[in-house]
C-alpha positions as CSV (number, residue, x, y, z in Angstrom):
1,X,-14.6,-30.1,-7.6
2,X,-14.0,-26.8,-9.5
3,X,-10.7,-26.1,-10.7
4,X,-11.7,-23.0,-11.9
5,X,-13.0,-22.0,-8.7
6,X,-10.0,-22.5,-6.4
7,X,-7.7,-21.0,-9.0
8,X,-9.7,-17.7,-9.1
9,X,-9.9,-18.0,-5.9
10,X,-6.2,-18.5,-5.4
11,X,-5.0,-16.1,-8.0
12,X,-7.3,-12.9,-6.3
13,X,-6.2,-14.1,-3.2
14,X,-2.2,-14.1,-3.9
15,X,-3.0,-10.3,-5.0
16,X,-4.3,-9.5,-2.2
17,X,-1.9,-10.8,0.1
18,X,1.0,-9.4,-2.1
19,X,-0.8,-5.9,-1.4
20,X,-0.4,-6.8,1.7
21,X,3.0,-8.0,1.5
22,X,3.8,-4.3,0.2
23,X,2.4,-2.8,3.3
24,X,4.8,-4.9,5.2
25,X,7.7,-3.7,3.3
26,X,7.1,-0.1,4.3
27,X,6.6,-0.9,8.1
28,X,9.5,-3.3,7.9
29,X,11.9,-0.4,6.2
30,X,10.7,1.9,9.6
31,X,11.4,-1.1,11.9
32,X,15.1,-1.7,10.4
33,X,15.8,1.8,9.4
34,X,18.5,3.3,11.7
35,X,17.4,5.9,14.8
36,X,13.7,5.1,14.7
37,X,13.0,1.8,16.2
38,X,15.9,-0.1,18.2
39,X,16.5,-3.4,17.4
40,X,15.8,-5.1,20.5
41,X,12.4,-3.2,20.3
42,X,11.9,-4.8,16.4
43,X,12.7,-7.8,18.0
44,X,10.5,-7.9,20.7
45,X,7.7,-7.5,17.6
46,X,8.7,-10.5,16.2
47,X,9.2,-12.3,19.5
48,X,5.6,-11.1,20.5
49,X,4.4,-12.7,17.1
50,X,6.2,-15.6,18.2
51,X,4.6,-16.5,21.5
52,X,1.2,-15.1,20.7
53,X,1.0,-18.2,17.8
54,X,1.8,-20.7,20.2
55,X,-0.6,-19.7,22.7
56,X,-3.4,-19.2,20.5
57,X,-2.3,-22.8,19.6
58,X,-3.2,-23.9,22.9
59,X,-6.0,-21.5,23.2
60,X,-8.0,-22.7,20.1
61,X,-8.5,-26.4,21.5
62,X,-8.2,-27.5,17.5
63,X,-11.2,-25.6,16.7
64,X,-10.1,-24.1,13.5
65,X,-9.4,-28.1,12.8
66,X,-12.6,-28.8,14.2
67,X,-14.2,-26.5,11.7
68,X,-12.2,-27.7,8.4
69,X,-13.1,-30.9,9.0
70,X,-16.8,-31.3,10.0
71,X,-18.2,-28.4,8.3
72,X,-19.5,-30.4,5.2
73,X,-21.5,-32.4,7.5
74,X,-23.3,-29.5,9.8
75,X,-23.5,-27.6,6.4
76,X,-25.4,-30.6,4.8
77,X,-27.7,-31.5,7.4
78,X,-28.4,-27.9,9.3
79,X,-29.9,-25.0,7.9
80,X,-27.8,-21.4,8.5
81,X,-30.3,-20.3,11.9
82,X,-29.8,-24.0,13.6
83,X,-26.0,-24.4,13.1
84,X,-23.8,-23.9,16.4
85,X,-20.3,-24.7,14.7
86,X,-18.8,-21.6,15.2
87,X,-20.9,-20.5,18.4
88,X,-19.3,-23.9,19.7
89,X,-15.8,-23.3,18.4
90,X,-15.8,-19.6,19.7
91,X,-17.3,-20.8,23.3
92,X,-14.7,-23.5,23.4
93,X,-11.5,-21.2,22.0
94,X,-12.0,-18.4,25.0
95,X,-12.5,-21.5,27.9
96,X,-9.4,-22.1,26.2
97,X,-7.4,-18.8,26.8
98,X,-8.7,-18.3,30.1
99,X,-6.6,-21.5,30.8
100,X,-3.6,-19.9,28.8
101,X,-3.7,-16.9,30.8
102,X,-3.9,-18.8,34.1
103,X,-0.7,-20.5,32.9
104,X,0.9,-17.6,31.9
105,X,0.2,-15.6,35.0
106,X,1.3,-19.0,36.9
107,X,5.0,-19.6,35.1
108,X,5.4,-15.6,34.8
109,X,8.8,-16.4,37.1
110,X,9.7,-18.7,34.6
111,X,9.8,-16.3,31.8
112,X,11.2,-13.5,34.3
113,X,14.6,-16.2,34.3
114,X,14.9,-17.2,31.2
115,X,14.3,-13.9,29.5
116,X,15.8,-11.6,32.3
117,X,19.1,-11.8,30.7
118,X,19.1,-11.7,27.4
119,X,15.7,-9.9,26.3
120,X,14.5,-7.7,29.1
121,X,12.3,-5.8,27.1
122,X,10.5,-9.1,26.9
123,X,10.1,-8.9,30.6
124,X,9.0,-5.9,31.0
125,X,5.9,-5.9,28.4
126,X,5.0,-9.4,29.3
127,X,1.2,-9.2,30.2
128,X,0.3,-7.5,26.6
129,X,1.1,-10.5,24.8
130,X,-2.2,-11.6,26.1
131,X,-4.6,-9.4,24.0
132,X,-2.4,-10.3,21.5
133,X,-2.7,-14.2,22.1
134,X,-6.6,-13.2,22.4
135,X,-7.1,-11.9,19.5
136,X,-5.8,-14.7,17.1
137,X,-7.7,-16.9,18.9
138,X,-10.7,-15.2,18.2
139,X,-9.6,-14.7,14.7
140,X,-8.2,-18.5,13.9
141,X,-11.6,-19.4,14.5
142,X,-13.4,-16.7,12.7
143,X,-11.3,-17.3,9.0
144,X,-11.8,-21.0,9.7
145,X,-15.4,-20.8,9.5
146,X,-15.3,-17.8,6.3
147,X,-12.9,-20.2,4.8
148,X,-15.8,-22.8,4.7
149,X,-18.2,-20.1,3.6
150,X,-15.6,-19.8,0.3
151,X,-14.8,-16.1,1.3
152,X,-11.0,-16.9,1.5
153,X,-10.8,-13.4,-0.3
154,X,-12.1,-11.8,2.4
155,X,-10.5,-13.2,5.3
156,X,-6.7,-13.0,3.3
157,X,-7.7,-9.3,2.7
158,X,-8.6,-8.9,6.6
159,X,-4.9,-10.5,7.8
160,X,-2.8,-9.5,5.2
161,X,-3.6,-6.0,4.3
162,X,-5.9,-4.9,7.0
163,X,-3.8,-6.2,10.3
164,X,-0.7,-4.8,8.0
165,X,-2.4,-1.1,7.9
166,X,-3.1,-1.2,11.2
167,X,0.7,-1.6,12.6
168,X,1.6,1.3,9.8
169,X,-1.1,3.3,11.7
170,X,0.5,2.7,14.9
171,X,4.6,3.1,13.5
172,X,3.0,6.5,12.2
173,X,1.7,7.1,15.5
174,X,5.0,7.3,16.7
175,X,7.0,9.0,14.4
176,X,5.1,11.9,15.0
177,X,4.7,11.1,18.6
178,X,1.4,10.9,19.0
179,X,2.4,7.8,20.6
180,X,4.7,9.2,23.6
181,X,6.8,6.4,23.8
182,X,7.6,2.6,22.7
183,X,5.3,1.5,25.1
184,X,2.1,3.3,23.5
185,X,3.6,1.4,20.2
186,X,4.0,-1.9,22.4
187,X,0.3,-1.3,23.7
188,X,-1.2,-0.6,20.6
189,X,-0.1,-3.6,19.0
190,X,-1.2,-5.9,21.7
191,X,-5.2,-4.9,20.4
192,X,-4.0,-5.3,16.3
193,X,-5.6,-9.0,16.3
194,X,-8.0,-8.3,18.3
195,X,-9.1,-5.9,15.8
196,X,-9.3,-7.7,12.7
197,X,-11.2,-10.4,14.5
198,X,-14.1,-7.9,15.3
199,X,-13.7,-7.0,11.5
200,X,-14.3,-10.4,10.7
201,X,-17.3,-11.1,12.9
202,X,-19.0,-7.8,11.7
203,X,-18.4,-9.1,8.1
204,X,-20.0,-12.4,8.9
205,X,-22.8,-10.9,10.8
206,X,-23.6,-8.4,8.7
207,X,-23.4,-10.7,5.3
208,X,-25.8,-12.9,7.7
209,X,-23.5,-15.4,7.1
210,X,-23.5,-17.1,10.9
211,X,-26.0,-16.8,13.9
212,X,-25.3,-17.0,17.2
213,X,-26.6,-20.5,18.7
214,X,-26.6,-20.9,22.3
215,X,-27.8,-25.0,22.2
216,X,-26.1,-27.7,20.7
217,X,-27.3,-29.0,17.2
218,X,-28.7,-32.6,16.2
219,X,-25.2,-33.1,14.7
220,X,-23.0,-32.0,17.4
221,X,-25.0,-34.5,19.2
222,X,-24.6,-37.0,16.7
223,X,-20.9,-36.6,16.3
224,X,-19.9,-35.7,19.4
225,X,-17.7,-38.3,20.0
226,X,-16.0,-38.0,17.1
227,X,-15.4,-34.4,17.7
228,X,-13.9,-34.9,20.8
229,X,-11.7,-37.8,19.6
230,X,-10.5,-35.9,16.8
231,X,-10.0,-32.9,18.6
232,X,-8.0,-34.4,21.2
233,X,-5.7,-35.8,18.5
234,X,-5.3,-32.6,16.3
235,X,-5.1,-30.2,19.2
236,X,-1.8,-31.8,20.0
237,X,-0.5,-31.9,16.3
238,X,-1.4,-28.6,15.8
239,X,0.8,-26.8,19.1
240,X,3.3,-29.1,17.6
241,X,3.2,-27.4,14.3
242,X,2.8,-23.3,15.8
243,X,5.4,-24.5,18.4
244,X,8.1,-25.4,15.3
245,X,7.1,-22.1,13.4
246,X,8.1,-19.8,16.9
247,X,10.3,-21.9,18.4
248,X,13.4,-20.3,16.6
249,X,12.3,-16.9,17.8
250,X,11.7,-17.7,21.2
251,X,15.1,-20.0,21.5
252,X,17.4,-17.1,20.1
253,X,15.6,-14.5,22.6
254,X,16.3,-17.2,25.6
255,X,19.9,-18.3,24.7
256,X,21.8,-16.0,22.8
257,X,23.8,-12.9,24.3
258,X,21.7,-9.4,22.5
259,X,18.5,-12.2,22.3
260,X,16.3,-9.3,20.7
261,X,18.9,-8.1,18.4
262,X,19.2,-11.0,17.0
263,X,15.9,-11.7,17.1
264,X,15.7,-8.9,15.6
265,X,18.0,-9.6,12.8
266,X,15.8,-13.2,12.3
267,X,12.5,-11.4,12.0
268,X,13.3,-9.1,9.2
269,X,14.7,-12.2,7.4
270,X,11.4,-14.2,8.6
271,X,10.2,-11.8,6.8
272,X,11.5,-12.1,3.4
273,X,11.0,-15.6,3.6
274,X,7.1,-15.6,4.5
275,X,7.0,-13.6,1.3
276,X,8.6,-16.8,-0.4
277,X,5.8,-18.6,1.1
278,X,2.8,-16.2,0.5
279,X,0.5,-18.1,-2.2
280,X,0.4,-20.9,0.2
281,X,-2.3,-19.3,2.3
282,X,-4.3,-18.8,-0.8
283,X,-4.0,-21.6,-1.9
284,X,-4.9,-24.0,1.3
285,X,-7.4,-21.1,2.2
286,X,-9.3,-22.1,-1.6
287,X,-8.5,-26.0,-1.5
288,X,-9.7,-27.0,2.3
289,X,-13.4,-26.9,1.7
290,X,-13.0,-28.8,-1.9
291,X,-10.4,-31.5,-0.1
292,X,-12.9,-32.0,2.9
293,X,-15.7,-32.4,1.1
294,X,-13.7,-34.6,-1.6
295,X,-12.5,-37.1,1.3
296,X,-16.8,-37.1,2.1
297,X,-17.8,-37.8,-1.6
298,X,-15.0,-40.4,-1.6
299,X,-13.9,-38.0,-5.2
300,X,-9.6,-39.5,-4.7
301,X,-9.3,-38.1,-8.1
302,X,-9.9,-34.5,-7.3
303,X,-7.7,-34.5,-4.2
304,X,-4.9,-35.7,-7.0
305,X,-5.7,-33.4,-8.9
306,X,-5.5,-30.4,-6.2
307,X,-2.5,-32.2,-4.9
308,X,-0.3,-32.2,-8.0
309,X,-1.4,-28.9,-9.1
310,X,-0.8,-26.7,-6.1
311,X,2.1,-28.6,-5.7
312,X,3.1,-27.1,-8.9
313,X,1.8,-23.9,-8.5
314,X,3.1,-23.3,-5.1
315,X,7.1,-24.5,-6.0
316,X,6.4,-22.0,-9.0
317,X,5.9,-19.2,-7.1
318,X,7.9,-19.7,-4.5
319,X,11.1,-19.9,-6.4
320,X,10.7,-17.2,-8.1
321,X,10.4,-14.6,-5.6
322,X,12.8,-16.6,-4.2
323,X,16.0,-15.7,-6.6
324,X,14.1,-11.9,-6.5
325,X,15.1,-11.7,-3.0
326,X,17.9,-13.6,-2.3
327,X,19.9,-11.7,-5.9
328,X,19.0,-8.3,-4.2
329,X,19.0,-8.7,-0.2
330,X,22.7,-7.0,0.1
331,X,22.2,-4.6,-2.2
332,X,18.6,-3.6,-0.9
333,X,20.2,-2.9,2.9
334,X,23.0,-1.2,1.5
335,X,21.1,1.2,-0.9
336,X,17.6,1.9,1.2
337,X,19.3,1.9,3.5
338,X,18.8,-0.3,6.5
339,X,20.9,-0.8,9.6
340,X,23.9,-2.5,8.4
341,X,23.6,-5.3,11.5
342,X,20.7,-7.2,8.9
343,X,23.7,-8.0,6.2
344,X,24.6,-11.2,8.8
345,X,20.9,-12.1,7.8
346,X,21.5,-13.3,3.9
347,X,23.0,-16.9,4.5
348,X,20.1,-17.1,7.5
349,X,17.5,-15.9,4.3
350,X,19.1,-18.4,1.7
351,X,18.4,-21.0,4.2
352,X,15.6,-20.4,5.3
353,X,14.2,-19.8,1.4
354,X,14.9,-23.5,0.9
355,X,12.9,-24.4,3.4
356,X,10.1,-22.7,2.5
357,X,10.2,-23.6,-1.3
358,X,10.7,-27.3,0.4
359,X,7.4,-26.9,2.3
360,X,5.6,-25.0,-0.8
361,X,6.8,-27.8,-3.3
362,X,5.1,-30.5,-1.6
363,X,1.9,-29.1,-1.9
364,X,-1.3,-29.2,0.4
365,X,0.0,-32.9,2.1
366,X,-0.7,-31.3,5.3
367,X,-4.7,-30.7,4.3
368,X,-4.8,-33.4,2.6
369,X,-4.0,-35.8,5.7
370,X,-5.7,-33.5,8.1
371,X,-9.1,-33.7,6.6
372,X,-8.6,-37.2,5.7
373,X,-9.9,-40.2,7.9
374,X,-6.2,-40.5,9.1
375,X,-5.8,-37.2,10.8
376,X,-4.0,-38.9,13.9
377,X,-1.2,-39.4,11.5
378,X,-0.5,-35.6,12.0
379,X,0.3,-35.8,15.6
380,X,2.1,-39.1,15.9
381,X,5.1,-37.9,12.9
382,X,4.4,-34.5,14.6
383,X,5.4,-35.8,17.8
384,X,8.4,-37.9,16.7
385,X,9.9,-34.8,15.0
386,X,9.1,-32.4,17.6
387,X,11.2,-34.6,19.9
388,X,14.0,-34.8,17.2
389,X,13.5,-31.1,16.4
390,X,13.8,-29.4,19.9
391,X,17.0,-30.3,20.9
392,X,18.9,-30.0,17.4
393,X,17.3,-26.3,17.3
394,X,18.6,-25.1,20.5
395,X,21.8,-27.1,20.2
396,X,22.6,-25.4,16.9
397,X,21.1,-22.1,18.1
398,X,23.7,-22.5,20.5
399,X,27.1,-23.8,18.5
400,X,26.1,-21.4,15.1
401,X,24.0,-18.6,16.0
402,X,20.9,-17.3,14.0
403,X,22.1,-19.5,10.9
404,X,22.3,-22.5,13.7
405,X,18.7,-22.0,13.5
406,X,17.9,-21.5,10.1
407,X,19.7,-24.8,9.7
408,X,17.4,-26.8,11.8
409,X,14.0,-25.9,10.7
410,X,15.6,-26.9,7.0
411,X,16.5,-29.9,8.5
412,X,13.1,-30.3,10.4
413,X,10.7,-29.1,7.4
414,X,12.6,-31.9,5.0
415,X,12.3,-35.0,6.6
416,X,8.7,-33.7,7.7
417,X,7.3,-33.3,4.3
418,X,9.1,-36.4,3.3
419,X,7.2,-38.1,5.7
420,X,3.9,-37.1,4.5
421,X,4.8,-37.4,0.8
422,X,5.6,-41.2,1.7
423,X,2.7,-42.2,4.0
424,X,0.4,-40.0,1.5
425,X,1.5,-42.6,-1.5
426,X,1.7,-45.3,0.6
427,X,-2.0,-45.0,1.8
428,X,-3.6,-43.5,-1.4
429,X,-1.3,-43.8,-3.9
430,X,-0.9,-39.8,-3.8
431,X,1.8,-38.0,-4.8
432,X,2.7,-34.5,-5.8
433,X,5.7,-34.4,-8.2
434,X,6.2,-34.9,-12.0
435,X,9.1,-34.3,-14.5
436,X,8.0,-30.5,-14.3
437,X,9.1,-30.3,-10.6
438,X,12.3,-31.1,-11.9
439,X,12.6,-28.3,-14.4
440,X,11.1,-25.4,-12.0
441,X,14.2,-26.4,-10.1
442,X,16.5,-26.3,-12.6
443,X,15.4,-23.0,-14.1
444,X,15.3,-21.4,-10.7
445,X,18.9,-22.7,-10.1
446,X,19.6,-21.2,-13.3
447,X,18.0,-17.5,-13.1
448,X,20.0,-17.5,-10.0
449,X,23.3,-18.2,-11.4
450,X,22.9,-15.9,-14.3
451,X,21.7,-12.9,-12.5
452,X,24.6,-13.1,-9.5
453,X,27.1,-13.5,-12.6
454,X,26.3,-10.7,-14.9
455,X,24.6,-8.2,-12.5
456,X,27.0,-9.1,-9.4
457,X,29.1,-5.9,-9.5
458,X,25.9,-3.5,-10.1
459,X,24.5,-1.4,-7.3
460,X,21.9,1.3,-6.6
461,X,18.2,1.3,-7.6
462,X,18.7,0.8,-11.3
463,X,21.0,-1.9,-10.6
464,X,17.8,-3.8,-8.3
465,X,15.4,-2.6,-11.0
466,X,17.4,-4.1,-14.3
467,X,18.2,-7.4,-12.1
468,X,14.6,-7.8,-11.3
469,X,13.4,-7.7,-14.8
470,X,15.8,-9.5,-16.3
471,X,15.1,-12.2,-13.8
472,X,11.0,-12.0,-14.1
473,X,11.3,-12.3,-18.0
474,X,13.4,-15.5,-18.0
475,X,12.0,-17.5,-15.3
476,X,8.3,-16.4,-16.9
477,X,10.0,-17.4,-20.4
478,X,11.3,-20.1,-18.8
479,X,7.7,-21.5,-17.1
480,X,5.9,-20.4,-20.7
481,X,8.4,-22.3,-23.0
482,X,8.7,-25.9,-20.6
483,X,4.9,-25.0,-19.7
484,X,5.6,-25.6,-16.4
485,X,1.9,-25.3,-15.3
486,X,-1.5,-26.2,-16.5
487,X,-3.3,-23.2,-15.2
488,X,-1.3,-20.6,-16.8
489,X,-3.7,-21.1,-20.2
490,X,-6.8,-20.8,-18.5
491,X,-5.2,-17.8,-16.6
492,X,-3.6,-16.2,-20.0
493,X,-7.1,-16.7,-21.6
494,X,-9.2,-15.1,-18.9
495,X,-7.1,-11.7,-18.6
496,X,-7.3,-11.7,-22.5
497,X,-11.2,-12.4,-22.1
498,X,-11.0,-9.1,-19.4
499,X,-9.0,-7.3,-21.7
500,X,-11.6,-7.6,-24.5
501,X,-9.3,-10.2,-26.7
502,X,-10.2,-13.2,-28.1
């Protein structure tokens, strides 16, 4: 396994998506800014985001899994012209949404009850989240397959920044009219997905990277009871997992009176936390191919040793854009400025931070047990805590509101990552923590406290600028100084290399 390889990787990656990240900041300031967009109509975004990942869930069949976890073996015993993989995964995915679409066409009264009420917008644009659902079913499968070809760069550049440039197109396209009305916005953004997956599949057939085959292989034949076993299992673990990353979204557009306000309100905080969690994608997107094909060479070392350090990495990162955001939220709505409705979001931000520093700190446990010989272990804890999960979410949606739900999926992501910690040590004596897990937590604690006390009663840009510095050149101090990380010298030494320094 090369270190070196998924860290480049990782580090390339996280600028990328960062880039992408920016994007998203200037098309999230046009969403919340006052007398552009309404927010039921930047809710209905983030609710159409929402159901689209579920359905492509259920769309996909596990193919994506499919693909993570058997592509050592077609890659090892079929050359490039004779393998089917992805001609099979794509095949299967669209069987798949034409049953999606029969079911969505079938329970459209359904949806027409429980979102006449409280998010009629939802209602009323209901068939477009079909291309939508399309379209990342098209592309799950696609960046599965490039992720395998080790051209994670590519497909993070693709989702982040393309799919990104492609909504500020469309909010452009409106402001100037261009677009008539919402619904030309609402329309447009139904193909976005769509569009980056015919990106992708130019990319790969151009870079004559995949060929279409149209029989099955020697080793789909081979394994083809194990793929169908192990896709039967995953599929369910992985609608679990898509259904508890929407299911806030789609409970406080059902239940709550202004359900796409609020929604509204949730998203833009969504999205402050997803920037908490960005490196992750890298990060899995580098280590899948090295952790599958570790658990085939039998290398428990290596998977360890990816373990622990993007364990490391990943809590890292997280908290520090972390204490970024959460010490300027108010003060960023106030001086941009946004519609002052997304102040009720902070508490909803700081909880839902947490979570995601909780599910970045345990590191890759997820891949790990997915490509493992114990994959069914996803969906049996998945299924337990999907029952426990459901309820408490729309019970404190209910009884607190948008924080009600923040609440829940901290409560959720815990014990779920504590789960897989446990059965991870238990089973291989894995385990992703050390003493410098314990100071990354204590600094960030600390950067936090010392930035709300001395900068508390600034305001303005300046104020956000100073505040940001400050806090960048401790915690960096900070991570230098305990040496938090063991690939921040090889990093340190290869910009120096770049930069012409020995």
């Amino acid at each position: 396994m090369n270190s070196s390889n998924i860290r480049r990787h990782s580090i390339i990656s996280s600028i990328i998506i960062y880039f992408g990240f920016a994007i998203g900041v200037i098309n999230t300031y046009f969403f919340a800014k006052e007398g552009l967009f309404t927010k039921e109509e930047y809710g209905l975004y983030g609710l159409f985001i929402a159901v689209a990942s579920v359905m492509a869930s259920f769309a996909n069949l596990a193919m994506p899994s499919f693909i993570y976890k058997f592509y050592p073996y077609y890659n090892d015993n079929l050359p490039p012209k004779k393998n089917d993989m992805l001609s099979l995964s794509l095949f299967i995915s669209i069987i798949g949404f034409i049953v999606v679409l029969a079911g969505g066409i079938f329970f459209q009264d359904l949806v027409i009850r429980k979102y006449g009420e409280n998010s009629q917008l939802f209602v009323n644009y209901y068939y477009w989240i079909f291309p939508l659902s399309l379209g990342l079913t098209l592309y799950n499968v696609l960046e599965a397959y490039t992720w395998n070809l080790h051209k994670s760069i590519v497909t993070n550049f693709v989702k982040e920044v393309e799919w990104r440039f492609i909504i500020t197109i469309l909010i452009v396209l409106f402001i100037f009219r261009i677009l008539p009305d919402y619904s030309w916005f609402v329309k447009g953004f139904s193909f976005s997905y769509l569009a980056i997956a015919f990106t992708l599949l130019v990319y790969l057939l151009y870079t004559r990277k995949v060929h279409f085959i149209f029989s099955l292989s020697k080793v789909t034949l081979r394994f083809k009871k194990n793929i169908y076993r192990f896709c039967s299992f995953i599929f369910g673990a992985n609608v679990i997992f898509a259904i508890t990353q929407a299911f806030d979204t789609i409970v406080i557009a059902s239940v709550l009176p202004d359900g796409l306000g609020k929604a509204a309100i949730y998203t833009l905080v969504q999205y402050f936390s997803s920037v908490v969690q960005a490196p992750q994608r890298s990060i899995i997107a580098a280590s899948i191919p090295h952790l599958a094909q570790s658990w085939k060479d039998k290398k428990i070392d290596n998977i360890q040793r990816i373990y622990r350090r993007s364990s490391i990495n990943l809590l890292i990162f997280s908290c520090i854009i972390f204490v970024l955001i959460a010490a300027n939220f108010t003060d960023a709505i106030k001086t941009i400025p946004l519609n002052q409705d997304y102040l009720a979001g902070f508490i909803v931000f700081i909880l839902l931070g947490i979570t995601k520093i909780i599910d970045m700190g345990t590191g890759v446990n997820g891949q790990i047990i997915g490509t493992s010989r114990y994959w069914k272990f996803e969906l049996t804890s998945g299924i337990i805590l999907l029952l426990f999960m459901l309820p408490l979410n729309y019970f404190l949606t209910k009884k607190m509101d948008i924080m009600g739900t923040a609440l829940a999926g901290l409560i959720y992501m815990t014990i779920y990552n504590f789960i897989r910690i446990l059965f991870l040590w238990q089973k291989f004596r894995l385990f992703p923590f050390t003493s410098k897990s314990v100071y990354t937590i204590l600094l960030t604690i600390s950067v936090y406290f010392f930035a709300f006390y001395f900068f508390n009663n600034m305001n303005g840009w300046l104020a956000m600028v100073i505040r940001s510095v400050v806090i960048v050149a401790l915690f960096a101090s900070g991570v230098v100084i305990l040496k938090l990380t063991p690939d921040l010298r090889p990093v340190l030494q290869t910009i120096l290399k770049r930069l012409g320094k020995k």
